[in-house]
C-alpha positions in Angstrom: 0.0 0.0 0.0 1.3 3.5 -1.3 2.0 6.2 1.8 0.2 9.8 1.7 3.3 11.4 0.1 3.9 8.1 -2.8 0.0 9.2 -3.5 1.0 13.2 -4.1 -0.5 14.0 -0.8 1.2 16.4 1.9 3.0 15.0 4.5 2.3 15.8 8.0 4.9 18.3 8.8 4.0 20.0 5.3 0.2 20.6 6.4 1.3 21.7 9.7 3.6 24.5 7.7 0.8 25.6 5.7 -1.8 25.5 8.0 0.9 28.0 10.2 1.7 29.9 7.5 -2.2 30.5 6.3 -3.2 33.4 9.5 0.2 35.2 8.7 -1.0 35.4 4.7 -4.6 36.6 6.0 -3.5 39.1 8.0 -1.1 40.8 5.4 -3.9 40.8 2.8 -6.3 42.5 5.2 -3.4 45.3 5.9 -3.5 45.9 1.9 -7.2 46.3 1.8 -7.0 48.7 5.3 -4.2 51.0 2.8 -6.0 51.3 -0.2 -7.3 55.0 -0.7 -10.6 55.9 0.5 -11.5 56.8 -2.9 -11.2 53.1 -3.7 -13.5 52.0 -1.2 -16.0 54.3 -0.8 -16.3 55.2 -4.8 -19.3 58.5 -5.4 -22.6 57.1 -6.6 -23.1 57.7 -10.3 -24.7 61.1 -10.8 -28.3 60.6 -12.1 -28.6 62.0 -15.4 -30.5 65.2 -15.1 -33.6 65.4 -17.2 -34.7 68.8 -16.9 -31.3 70.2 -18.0 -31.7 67.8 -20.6 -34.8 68.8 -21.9 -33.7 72.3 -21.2 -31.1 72.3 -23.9 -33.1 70.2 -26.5 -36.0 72.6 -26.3 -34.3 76.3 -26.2 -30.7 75.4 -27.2 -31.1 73.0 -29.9 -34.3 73.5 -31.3 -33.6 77.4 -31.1 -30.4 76.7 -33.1 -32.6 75.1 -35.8 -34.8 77.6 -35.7 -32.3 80.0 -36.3 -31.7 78.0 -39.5 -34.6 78.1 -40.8 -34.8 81.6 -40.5 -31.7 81.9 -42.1 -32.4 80.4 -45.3 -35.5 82.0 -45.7 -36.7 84.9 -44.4 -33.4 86.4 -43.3 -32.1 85.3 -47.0 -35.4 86.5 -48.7 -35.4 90.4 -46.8 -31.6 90.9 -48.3 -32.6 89.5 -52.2 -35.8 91.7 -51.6 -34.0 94.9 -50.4 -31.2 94.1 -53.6 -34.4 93.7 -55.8 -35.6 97.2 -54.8 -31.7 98.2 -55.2 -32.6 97.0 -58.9 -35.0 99.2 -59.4 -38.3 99.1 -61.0 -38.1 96.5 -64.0 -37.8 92.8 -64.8 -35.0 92.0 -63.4 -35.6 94.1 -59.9 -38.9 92.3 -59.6 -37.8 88.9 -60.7 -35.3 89.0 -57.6 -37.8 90.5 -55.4 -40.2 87.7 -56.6 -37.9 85.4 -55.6 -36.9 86.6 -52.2 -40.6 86.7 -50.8 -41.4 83.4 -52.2 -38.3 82.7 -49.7 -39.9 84.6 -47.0 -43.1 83.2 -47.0 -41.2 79.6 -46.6 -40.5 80.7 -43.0 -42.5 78.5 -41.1 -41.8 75.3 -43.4 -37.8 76.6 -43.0 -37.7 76.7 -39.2 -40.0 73.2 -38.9 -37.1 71.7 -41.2 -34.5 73.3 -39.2 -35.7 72.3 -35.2 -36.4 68.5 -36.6 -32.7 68.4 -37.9 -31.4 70.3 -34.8 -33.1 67.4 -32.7 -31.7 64.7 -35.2 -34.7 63.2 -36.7 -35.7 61.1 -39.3 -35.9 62.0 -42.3 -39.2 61.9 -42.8 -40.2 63.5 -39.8 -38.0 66.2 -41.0 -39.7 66.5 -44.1 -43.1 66.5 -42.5 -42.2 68.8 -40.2 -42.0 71.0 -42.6 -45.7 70.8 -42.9 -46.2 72.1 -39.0 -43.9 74.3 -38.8 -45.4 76.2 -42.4 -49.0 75.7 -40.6 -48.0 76.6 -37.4 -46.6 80.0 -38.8 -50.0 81.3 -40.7 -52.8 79.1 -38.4 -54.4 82.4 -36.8 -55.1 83.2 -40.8 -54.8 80.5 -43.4 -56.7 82.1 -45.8 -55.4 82.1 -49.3 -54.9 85.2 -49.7 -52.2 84.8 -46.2 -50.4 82.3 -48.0 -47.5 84.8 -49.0 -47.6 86.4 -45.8 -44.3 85.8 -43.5 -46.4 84.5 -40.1 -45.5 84.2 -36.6 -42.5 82.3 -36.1 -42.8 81.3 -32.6 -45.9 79.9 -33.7 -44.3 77.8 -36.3 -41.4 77.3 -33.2 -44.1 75.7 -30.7 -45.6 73.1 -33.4 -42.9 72.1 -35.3 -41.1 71.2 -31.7 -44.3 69.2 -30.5 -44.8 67.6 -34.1 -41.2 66.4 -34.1 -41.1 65.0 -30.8 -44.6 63.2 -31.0 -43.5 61.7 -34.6 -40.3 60.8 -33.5 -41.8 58.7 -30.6 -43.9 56.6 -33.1 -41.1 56.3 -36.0 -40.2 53.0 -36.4 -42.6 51.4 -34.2 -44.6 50.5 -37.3 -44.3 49.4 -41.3 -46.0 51.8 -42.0 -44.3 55.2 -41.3 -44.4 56.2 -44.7 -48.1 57.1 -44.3 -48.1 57.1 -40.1 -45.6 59.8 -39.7 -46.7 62.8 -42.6 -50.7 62.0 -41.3 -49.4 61.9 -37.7 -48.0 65.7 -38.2 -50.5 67.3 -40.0 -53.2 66.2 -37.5 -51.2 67.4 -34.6 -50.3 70.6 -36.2 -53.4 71.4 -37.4 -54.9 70.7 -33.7 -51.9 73.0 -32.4 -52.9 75.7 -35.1 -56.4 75.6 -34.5 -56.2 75.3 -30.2 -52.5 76.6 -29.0 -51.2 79.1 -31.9 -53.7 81.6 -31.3 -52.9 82.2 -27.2 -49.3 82.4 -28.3 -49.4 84.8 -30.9 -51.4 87.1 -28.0 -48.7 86.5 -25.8 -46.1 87.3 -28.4 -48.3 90.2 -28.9 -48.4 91.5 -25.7 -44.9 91.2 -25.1 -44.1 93.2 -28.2 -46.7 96.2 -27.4 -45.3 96.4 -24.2 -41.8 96.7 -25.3 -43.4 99.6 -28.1 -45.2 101.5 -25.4 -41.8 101.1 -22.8 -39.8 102.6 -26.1 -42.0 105.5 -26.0 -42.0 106.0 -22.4 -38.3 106.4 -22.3 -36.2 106.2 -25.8 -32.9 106.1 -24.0 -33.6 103.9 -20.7 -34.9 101.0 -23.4 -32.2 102.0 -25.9 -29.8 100.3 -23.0 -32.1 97.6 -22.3 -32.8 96.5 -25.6 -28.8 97.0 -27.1 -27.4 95.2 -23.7 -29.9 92.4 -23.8 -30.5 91.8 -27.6 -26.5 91.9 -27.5 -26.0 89.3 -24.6 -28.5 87.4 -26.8 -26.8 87.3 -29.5 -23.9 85.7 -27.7 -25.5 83.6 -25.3 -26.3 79.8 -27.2 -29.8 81.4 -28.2 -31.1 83.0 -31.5 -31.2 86.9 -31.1 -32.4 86.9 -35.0 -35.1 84.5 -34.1 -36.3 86.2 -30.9 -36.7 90.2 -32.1 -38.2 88.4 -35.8 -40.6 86.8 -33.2 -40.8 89.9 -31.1 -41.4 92.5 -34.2 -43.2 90.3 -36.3 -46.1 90.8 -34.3 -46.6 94.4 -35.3 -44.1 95.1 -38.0 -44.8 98.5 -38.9 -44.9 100.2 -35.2 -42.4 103.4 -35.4 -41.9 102.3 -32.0 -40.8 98.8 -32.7 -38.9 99.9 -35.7 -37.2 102.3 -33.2 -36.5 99.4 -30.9 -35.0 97.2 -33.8 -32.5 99.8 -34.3 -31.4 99.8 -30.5 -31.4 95.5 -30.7 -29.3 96.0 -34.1 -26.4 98.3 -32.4 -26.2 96.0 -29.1 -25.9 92.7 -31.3 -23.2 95.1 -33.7 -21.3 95.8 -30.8 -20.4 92.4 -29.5 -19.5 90.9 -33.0 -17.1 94.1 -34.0 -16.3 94.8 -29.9 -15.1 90.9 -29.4 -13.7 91.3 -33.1 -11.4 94.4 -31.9 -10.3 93.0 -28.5 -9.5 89.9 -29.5 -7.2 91.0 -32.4 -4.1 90.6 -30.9 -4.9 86.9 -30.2 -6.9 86.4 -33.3 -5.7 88.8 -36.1 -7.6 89.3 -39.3 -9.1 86.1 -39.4 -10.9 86.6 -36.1 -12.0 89.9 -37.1 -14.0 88.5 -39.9 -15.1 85.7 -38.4 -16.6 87.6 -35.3 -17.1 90.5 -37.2 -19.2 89.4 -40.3 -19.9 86.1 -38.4 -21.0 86.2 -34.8 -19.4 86.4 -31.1 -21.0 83.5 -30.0 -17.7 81.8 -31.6 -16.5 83.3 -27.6 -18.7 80.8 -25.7 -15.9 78.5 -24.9 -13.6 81.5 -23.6 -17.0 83.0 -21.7 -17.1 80.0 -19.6 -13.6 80.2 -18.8 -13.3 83.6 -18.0 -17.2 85.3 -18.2 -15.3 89.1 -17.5 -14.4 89.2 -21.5 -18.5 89.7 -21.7 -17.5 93.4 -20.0 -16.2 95.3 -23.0 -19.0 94.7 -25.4 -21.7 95.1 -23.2 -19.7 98.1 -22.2 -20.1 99.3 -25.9 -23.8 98.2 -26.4 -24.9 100.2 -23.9 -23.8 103.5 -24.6 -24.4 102.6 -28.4 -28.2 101.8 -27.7 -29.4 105.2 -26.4 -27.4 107.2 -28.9 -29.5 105.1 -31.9 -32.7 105.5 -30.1 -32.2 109.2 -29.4 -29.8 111.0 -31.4 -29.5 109.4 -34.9 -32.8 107.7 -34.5 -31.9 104.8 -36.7 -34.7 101.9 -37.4 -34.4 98.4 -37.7 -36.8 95.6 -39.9 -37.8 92.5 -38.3 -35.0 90.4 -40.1 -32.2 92.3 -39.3 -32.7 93.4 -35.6 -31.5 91.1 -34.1 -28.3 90.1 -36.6 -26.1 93.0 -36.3 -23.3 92.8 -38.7 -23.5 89.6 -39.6 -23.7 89.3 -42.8 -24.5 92.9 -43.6 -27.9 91.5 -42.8 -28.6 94.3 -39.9 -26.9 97.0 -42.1 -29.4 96.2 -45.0 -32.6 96.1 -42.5 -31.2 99.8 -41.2 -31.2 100.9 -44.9 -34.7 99.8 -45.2 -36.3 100.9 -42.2 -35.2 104.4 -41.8 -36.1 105.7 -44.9 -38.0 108.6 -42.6 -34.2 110.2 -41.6 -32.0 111.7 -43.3 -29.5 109.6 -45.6 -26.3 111.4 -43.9 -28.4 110.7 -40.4 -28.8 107.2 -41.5 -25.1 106.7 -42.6 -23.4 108.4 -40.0 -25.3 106.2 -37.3 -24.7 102.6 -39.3 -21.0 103.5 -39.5 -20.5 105.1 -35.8 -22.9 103.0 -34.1 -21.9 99.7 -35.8 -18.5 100.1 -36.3 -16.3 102.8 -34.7 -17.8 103.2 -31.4 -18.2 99.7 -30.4 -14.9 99.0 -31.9 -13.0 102.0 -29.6 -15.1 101.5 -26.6 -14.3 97.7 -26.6 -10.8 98.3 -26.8 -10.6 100.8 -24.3 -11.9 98.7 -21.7 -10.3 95.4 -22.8 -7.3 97.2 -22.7 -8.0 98.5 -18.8 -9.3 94.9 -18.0 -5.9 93.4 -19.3 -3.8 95.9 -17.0 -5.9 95.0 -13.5 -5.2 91.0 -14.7 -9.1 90.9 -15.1 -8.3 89.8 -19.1 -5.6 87.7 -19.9 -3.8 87.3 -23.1 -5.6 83.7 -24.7 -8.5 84.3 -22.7 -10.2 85.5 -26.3 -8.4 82.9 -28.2 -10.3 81.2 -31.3 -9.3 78.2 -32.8 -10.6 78.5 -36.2 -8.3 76.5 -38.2 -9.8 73.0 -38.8 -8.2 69.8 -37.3 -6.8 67.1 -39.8 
């Protein structure tokens, strides 16, 4: 018969070692676990996603941004081929081109419902049908024939296209038959939004807008500086100043008042995209001049969260800027070009058009000082005081606007 160790089993004095050495091995791996970092033992619960911030951004940040497109490629596109129509003059080819920009301008509604079902990455065919709400949505409170060429409400078209698209993107998919389930779906929905929620925001829009008309007239230079300093922070800000004051002076677009007020929004949004374009020279030369300049300051948002202080010069600039346009030069401003300052020329066009009442050397002088110079030395000036106290850094206004290969 084979012993314990002939069989490959411990000996005695073997267990005895190992059943000696087994506490000593315990105790040394329950030192390691008392030294590892508290981190490592008691780890932060996972954050629970917040769905109100969430929402928050897909409904005013994202969808705004598509609205914005919309706008964009219709009505703010339309006002300028309309304005180099008349430019033109009176004959074929003037009237051709004006033909063709309020065709584009009537497309608002259809633009922005295109735009906030891209923005919120849609199907296709959601997009395309929401195209159909957002066209409804803008001319519900009067889709009469005769309306059909008229421009509408654009928070209107805003408030169904977003409801469409979120409704039709819930049933996409859940069917073969989205084809036909999805276009019917939209245009039931925005014809019930049209017929039962349109009309109580166009009076709200309403009464917002004849409230800012009767505040203008109340006291041109107090809501010059409101108007320039918040249009401009606006502008900015991740929001659509263009599609807020088309919104705001839609709703009675030939008030003096209003027109009055569109020339105080024009100036504030001027002077951030030339006062950012002027501070931020030395960091961004000629290329962020143009950029900012004939593009938009909201290109700053990544530097504004870093350092929010390099908001200070141009809202320095918009405010003194706002009064002088509200009661010294008196410029006006259209709907379409309140609330895009230089961008584009857009705002510089709706000037030319709206204050045909003033003077032409009035009208001139104030697009060129209040547009240009002023914002231009004012930003400057106090960038240049802010960079002495340390406030403003140089990089703090630094672009990248070369693309990464």
């Amino acid at each position: 018969m084979k012993k314990g160790n002939d069989l490959g089993l411990p000996t005695q004095e073997e267990a005895r070692k190992f059943v000696l050495a087994e506490p000593s091995k315990l105790a040394k791996e329950e030192k390691k676990e008392e030294n590892l970092p508290a981190a490592d033992k008691s780890a932060p619960p996972a954050k629970k996603p917040n769905i109100a911030a969430k929402l928050a951004k897909r409904w005013f940040i994202d969808a705004f941004s598509g609205m914005a497109l919309g706008l964009f490629a219709t009505l703010i596109a339309g006002t300028i081929l309309v304005q180099i129509g008349k430019l033109a003059g009176d004959n074929d080819i003037g009237n051709f081109i004006q033909m063709i920009g309020k065709t584009a301008q009537a497309l608002m509604g259809a633009g922005i419902g295109a735009g906030i079902a891209y923005m919120l990455k849609a199907d296709k065919l959601t997009i395309f049908s929401c195209m159909v709400a957002g066209f409804f949505g803008a001319k519900a409170e009067r889709f009469v024939p005769i309306a059909l060429a008229a421009v509408g409400n654009p928070v209107s078209a805003y408030v169904t296209a977003l409801i469409t698209c979120e409704i039709c993107m819930l049933i996409a998919g859940r069917t073969g038959l989205d084809i036909v389930v999805i276009p019917l779906t939209a245009m039931v929905i925005s014809g019930v939004l049209g017929y039962f929620v349109t009309p109580y925001v166009n009076w709200a829009i309403a009464q917002l807008s004849t409230g800012i008309a009767a505040a203008m007239e109340w006291s041109p230079f107090v809501m010059g500086i409101v108007i320039s300093v918040v249009m401009g922070l606006i502008l900015t800000l991740p929001t659509s100043s263009a599609a807020i004051w088309v919104s705001i002076a839609l709703a009675h677009p030939d008030s003096p008042m209003l027109l009055l007020a569109g020339g105080a929004s024009v100036v504030g949004c001027a002077a951030h995209m030339v006062g950012f374009a002027v501070a931020s020279f030395r960091e961004n030369g000629f290329a962020g001049l143009i950029a900012q300049g004939l593009g938009t300051s909201m290109l700053q948002i990544p530097n504004l969260m870093k350092n929010p202080r390099i908001l200070i010069p141009p809202v320095v600039a918009s405010a003194i800027v706002g009064p002088l346009a509200t009661t010294v030069f008196k410029i006006k401003c259209n709907a379409s070009g309140g609330g895009m300052g230089t961008s584009g020329l857009v705002g510089v066009f709706g000037v030319i058009e709206a204050s045909a009442d003033i003077s032409p050397l009035m009208m001139w002088l104030g697009i060129a000082l209040l547009m240009f110079v002023i914002p231009a030395i004012v930003s400057f000036a106090v960038s240049e005081l802010l960079r002495k106290v340390g406030w403003i850094k140089f990089g703090d206004m630094k672009l990248e606007l070369k693309s990464k290969k």
